[in-house]
NUVEXMAR-965711 format. One line per 3 residues: number of its first residue (from 0); for each residue z, y, x of C-alpha. Coordinates in pm, 1 decimal. Layout:
<atoms>
NUM> Z,Y,X  ...
</atoms>
This chain:
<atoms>
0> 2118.3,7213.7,-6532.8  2081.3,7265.9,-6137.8  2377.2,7461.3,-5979.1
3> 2258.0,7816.9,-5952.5  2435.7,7804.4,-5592.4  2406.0,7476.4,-5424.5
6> 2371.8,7139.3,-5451.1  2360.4,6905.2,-5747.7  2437.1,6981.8,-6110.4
9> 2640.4,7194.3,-6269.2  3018.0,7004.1,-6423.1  2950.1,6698.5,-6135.7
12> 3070.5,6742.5,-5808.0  3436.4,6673.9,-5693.8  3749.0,6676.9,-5900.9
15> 3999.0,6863.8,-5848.6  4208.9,6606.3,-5696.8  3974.2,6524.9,-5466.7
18> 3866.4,6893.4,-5372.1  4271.8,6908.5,-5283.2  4203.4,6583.6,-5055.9
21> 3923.9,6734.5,-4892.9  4107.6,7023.4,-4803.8  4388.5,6803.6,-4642.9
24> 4158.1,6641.6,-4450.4  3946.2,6994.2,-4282.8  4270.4,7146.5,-4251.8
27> 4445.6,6825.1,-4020.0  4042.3,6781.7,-3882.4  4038.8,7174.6,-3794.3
30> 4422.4,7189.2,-3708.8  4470.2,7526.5,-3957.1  4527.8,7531.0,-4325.1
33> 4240.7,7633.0,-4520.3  4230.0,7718.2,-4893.9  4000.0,7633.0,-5129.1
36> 3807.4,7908.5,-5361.1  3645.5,7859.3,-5680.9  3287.0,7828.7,-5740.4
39> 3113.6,8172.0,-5866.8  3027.0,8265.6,-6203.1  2653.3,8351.3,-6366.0
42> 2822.0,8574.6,-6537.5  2985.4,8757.5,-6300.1  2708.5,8841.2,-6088.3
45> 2549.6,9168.3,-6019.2  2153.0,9082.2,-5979.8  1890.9,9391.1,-5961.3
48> 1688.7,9473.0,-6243.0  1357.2,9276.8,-6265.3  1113.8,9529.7,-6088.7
51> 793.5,9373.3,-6283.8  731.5,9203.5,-6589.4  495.6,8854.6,-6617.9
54> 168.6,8852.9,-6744.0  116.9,8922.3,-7125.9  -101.8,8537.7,-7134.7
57> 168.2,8362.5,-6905.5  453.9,8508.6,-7012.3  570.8,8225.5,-7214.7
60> 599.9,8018.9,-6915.6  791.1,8294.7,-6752.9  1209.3,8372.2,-6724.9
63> 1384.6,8641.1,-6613.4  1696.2,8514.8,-6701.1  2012.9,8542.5,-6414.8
66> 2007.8,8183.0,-6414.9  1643.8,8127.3,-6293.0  1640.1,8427.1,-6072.2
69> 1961.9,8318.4,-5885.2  1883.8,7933.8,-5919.2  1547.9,8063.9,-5709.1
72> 1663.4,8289.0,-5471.8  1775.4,8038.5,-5215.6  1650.3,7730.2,-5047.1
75> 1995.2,7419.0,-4946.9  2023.2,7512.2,-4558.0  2424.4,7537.8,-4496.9
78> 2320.9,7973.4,-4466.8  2206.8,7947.5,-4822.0  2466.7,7792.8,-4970.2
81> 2768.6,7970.5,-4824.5  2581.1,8304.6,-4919.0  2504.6,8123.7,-5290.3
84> 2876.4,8063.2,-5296.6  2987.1,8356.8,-5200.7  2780.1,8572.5,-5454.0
87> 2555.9,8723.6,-5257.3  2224.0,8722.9,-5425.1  2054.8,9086.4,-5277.3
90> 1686.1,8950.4,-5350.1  1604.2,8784.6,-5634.3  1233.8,8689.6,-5801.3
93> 1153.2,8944.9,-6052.5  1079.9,8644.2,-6255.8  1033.6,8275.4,-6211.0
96> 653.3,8157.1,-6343.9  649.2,7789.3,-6433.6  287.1,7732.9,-6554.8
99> 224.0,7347.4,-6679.9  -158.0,7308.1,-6536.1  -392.8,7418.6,-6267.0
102> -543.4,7671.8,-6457.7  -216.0,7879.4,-6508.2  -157.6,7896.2,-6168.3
105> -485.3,8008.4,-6033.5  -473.5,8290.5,-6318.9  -87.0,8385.4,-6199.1
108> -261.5,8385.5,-5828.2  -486.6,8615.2,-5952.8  -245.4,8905.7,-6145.4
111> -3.8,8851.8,-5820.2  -340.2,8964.7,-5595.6  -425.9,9246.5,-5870.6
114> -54.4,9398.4,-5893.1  22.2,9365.2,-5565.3  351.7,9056.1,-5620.2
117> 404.2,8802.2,-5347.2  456.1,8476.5,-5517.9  603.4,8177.3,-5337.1
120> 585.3,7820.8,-5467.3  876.9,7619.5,-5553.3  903.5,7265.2,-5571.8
123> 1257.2,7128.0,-5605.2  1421.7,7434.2,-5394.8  1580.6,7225.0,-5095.4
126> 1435.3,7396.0,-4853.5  1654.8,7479.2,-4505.6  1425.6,7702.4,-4325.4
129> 1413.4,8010.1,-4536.8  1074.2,7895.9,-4708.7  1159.9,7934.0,-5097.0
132> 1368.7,8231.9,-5028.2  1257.6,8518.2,-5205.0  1325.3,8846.5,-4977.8
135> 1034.9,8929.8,-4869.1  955.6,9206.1,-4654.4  616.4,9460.5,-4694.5
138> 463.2,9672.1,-4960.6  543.8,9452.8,-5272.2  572.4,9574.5,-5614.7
141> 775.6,9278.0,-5688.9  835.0,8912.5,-5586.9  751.8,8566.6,-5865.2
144> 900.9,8218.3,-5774.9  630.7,7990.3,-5875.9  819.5,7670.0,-6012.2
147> 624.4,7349.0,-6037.0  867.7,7123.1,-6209.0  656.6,7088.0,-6534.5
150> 343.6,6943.6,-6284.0  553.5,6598.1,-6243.6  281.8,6363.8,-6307.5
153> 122.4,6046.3,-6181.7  -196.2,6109.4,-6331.6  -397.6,5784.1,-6122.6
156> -327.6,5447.2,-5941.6  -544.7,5233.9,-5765.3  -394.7,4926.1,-5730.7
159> -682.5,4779.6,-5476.3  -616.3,5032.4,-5240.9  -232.1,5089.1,-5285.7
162> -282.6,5475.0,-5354.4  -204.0,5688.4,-5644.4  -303.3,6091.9,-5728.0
165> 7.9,6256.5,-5825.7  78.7,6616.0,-5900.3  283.7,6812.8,-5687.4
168> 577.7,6904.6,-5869.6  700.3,6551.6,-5944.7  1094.6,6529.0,-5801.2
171> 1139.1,6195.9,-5574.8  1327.2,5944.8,-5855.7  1078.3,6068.1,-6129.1
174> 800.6,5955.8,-5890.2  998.9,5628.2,-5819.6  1065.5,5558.7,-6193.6
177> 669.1,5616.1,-6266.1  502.1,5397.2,-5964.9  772.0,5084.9,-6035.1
180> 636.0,4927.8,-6362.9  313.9,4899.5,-6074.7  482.1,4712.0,-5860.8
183> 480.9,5041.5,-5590.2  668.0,5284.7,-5425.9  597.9,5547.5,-5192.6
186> 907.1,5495.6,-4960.0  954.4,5814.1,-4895.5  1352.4,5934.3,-4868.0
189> 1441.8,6222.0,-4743.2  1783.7,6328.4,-4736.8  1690.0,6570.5,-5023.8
192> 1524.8,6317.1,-5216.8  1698.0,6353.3,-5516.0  1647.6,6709.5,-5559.0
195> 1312.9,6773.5,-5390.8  927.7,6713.3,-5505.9  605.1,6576.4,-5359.9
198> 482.5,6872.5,-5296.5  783.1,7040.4,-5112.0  787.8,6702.1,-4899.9
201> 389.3,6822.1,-4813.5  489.3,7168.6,-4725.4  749.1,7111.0,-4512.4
204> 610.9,6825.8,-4377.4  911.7,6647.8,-4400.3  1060.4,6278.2,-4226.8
207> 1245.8,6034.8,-4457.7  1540.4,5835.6,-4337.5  1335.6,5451.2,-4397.6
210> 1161.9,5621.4,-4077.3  1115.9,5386.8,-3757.2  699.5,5331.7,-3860.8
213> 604.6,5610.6,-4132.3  787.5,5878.1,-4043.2  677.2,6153.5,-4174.8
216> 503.5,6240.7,-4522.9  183.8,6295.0,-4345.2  126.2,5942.2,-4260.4
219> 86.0,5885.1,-4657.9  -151.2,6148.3,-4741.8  -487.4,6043.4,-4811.8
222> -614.5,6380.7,-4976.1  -483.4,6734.5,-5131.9  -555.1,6958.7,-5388.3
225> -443.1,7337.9,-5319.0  -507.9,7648.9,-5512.0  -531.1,7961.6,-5303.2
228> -552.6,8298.6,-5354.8  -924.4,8304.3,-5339.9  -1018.2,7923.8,-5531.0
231> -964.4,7573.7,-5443.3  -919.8,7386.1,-5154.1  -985.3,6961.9,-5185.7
234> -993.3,6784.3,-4889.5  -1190.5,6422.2,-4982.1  -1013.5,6116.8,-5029.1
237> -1097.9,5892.1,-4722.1  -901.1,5600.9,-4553.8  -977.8,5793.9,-4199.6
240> -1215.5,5990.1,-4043.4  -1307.5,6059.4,-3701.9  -1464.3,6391.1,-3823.0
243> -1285.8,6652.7,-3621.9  -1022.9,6875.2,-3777.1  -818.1,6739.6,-4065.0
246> -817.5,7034.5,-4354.9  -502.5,6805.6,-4484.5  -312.1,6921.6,-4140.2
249> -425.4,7269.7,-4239.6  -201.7,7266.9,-4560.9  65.1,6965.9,-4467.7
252> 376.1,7166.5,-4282.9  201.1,7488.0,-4434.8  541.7,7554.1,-4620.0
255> 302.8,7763.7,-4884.3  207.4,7998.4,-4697.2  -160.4,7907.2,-4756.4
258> -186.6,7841.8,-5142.9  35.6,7611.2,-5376.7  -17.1,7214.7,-5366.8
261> -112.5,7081.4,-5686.9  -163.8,6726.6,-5668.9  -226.6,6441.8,-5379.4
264> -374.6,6138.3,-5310.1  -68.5,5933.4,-5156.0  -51.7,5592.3,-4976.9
267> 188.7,5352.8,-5144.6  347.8,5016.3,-5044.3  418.3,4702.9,-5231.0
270> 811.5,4747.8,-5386.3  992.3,4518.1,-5126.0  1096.3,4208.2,-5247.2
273> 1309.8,4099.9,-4949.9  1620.4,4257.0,-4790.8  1855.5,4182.2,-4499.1
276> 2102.6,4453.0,-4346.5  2377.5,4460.8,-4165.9  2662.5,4748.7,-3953.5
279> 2704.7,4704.8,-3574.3  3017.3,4869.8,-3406.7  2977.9,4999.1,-3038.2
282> 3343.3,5073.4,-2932.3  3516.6,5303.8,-2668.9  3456.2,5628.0,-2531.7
285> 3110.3,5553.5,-2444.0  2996.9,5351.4,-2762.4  2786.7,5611.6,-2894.3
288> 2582.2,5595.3,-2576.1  2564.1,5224.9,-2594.1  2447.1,5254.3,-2973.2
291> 2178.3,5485.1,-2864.5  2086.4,5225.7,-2609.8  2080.2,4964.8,-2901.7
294> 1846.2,5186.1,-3068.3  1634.5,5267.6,-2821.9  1576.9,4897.2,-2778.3
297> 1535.9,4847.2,-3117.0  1239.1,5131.2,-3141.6  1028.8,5002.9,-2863.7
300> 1074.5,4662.2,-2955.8  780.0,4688.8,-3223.5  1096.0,4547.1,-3528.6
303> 1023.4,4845.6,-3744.3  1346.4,4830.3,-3905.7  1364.8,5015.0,-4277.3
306> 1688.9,5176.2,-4141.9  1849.8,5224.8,-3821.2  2068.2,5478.2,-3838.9
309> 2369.3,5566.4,-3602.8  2678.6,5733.0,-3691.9  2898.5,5894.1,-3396.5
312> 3292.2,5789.0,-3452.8  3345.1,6134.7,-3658.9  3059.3,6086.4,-3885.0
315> 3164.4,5719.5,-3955.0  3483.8,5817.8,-4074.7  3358.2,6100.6,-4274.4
318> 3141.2,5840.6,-4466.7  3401.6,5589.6,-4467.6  3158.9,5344.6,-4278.4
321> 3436.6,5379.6,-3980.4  3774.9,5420.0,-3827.9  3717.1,5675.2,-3635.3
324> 3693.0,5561.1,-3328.9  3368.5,5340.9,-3305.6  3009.3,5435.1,-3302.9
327> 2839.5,5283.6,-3608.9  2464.4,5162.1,-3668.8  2354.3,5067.6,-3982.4
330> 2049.4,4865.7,-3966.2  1833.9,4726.3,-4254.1  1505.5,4543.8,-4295.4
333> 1261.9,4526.8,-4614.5  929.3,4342.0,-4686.5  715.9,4279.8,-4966.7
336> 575.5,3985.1,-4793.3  817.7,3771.6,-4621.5  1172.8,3636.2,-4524.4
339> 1354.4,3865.6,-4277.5  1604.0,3647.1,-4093.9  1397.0,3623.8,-3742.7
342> 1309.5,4041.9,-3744.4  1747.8,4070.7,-3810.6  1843.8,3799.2,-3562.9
345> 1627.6,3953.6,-3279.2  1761.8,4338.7,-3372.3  2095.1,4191.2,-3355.6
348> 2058.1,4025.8,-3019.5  1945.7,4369.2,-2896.5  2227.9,4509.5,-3024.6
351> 2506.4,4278.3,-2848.3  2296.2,4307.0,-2529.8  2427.7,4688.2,-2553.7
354> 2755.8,4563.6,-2649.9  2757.6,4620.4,-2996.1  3005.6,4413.1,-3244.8
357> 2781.0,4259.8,-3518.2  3027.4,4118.0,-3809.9  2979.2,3700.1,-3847.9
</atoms>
């Protein structure tokens, strides 16, 4: 069961040894002592009554229970989960709708238009820029969270063309488990990954962190599927056009204001069969700067690697990839189609050329 709060699940997280360690560390990091405070309680929270009730045909796939109406209040940004943790849950959906096809959502798009209800879809909730939140200003009778977790799907593959249609609601390792018996994955991996969907990645048009070529989701959409308030929107499943105006840009980065994604046509990749990696250190006061020189090199020197990620001293140690007082770059390469060793040795020389430390 997802925390109602914040991150992860509830009973994993820290222990309480190591929540003690943590606080040793902020305090000496912040110079004050700071003390830690349990999480809150379902049961001790004070949520307004449900304003409306669901549909009498879709209320079985309806809850108005405190844990789905706080669980869906929120989106992950840092604001939502210090307000999550402290309580504070002012607004909450009057229900949370999770229909299991197509059909049930364009009939809970219609009795939202009819009774006047804002409804606001919800893929895996890890939004940061208010867009699952659920107080919503205007002449509402009430507010619905529109869940799509039970639309988690990959309902076609073609092989030929490395593409697949999947529904929207599928969370990132459910997608990964379902494409790798084919041989494909959609290398997609946001820092949310584990607790966001295809369909949130669409909306938000969100950037994964194996990001130096595809960046962003958009460059693996071939075609959407969106239900609106007033019918269906399907773009058709090209590899390009020159055609004008891309209906797909329309909806990607729409964050639902528009109608809720129900399925895609995505671009996959071969699963990668070979791997190097490696950790450069840029040391002194200025290594950070060097390490962004190193990656600036890196990004114009048509490598592509998988990863290149740099860590400033403080982050390092945080993650335990440092001391503390170097700059760190992690930097990784992956192919399905061939041995690695001259794309590494050449991101490495561009490394020590901005005085990086590569381990022998």
């Amino acid at each position: 069961m997802r925390k109602f709060w914040g991150w992860g699940v509830e009973g994993a997280g820290p222990s309480a040894e190591q929540c003690e360690g943590i606080v040793k560390t902020l305090s000496a990091r912040f110079g004050s002592p700071l003390d830690p405070h349990p999480a809150p309680r379902l049961e001790a929270l004070a949520l307004p009554a449900p304003r409306v009730t669901a549909p009498p045909a879709l209320a079985e796939r309806c809850s108005s229970s405190p844990a789905d109406r706080a669980g869906h209040h929120y989106g992950k940004s840092y604001r939502d989960v210090v307000r999550g943790f402290r309580g504070e849950f002012p607004h909450p959906p009057d229900f949370v709708a999770r229909p299991r096809d197509e059909a049930e959502i364009a009939a809970l798009l219609d009795w939202c238009g009819e009774s006047r209800v804002a409804c606001i879809p919800y893929g895996g909730g890890s939004s940061v820029v208010g867009g699952v939140e659920t107080s919503v200003a205007g002449d509402y009778a009430g507010v619905v969270s529109i869940d799509l977790g039970r639309l988690d799907r990959v309902l076609e593959i073609d092989r030929v063309s490395r593409a697949a249609r999947i529904q929207a609601g599928v969370l990132g390792p459910s997608l990964e488990d379902q494409l790798r018996p084919h041989g494909l994955t959609l290398r997609h991996f946001p820092q949310s990954f584990e607790f966001s969907s295809l369909g949130g990645w669409i909306a938000t048009r969100a950037g994964g962190h194996y990001a130096t070529l595809y960046t962003h989701i958009d460059d693996f959409v071939e075609s959407l599927r969106t239900v609106t308030p007033t019918g269906v929107m399907e773009s058709r499943r090209v590899p390009g056009s020159g055609a004008g105006v891309s209906p797909d840009r329309l909806v990607i980065g729409s964050e639902g204001i528009l109608g809720v994604i129900v399925e895609a046509w995505m671009r996959l990749q071969d699963r990668p069969g070979f791997r190097a990696s490696t950790s450069v250190r840029f040391e002194g006061e200025d290594g950070f700067a060097r390490g962004a020189e190193a990656v600036r090199a890196l990004s114009q020197s048509g490598l592509f690697p998988s990863n290149c990620r740099l860590l400033d001293p403080t982050e390092a140690l945080t993650s335990g990839a440092g001391s503390g007082r170097e700059a760190v770059l992690v930097l990784g390469f992956e192919s399905a189609d061939h041995p690695l060793d001259a794309w590494m040795d050449r991101a490495v020389e561009c490394c020590r050329d901005a005085g990086g430390v590569v381990p022998e």
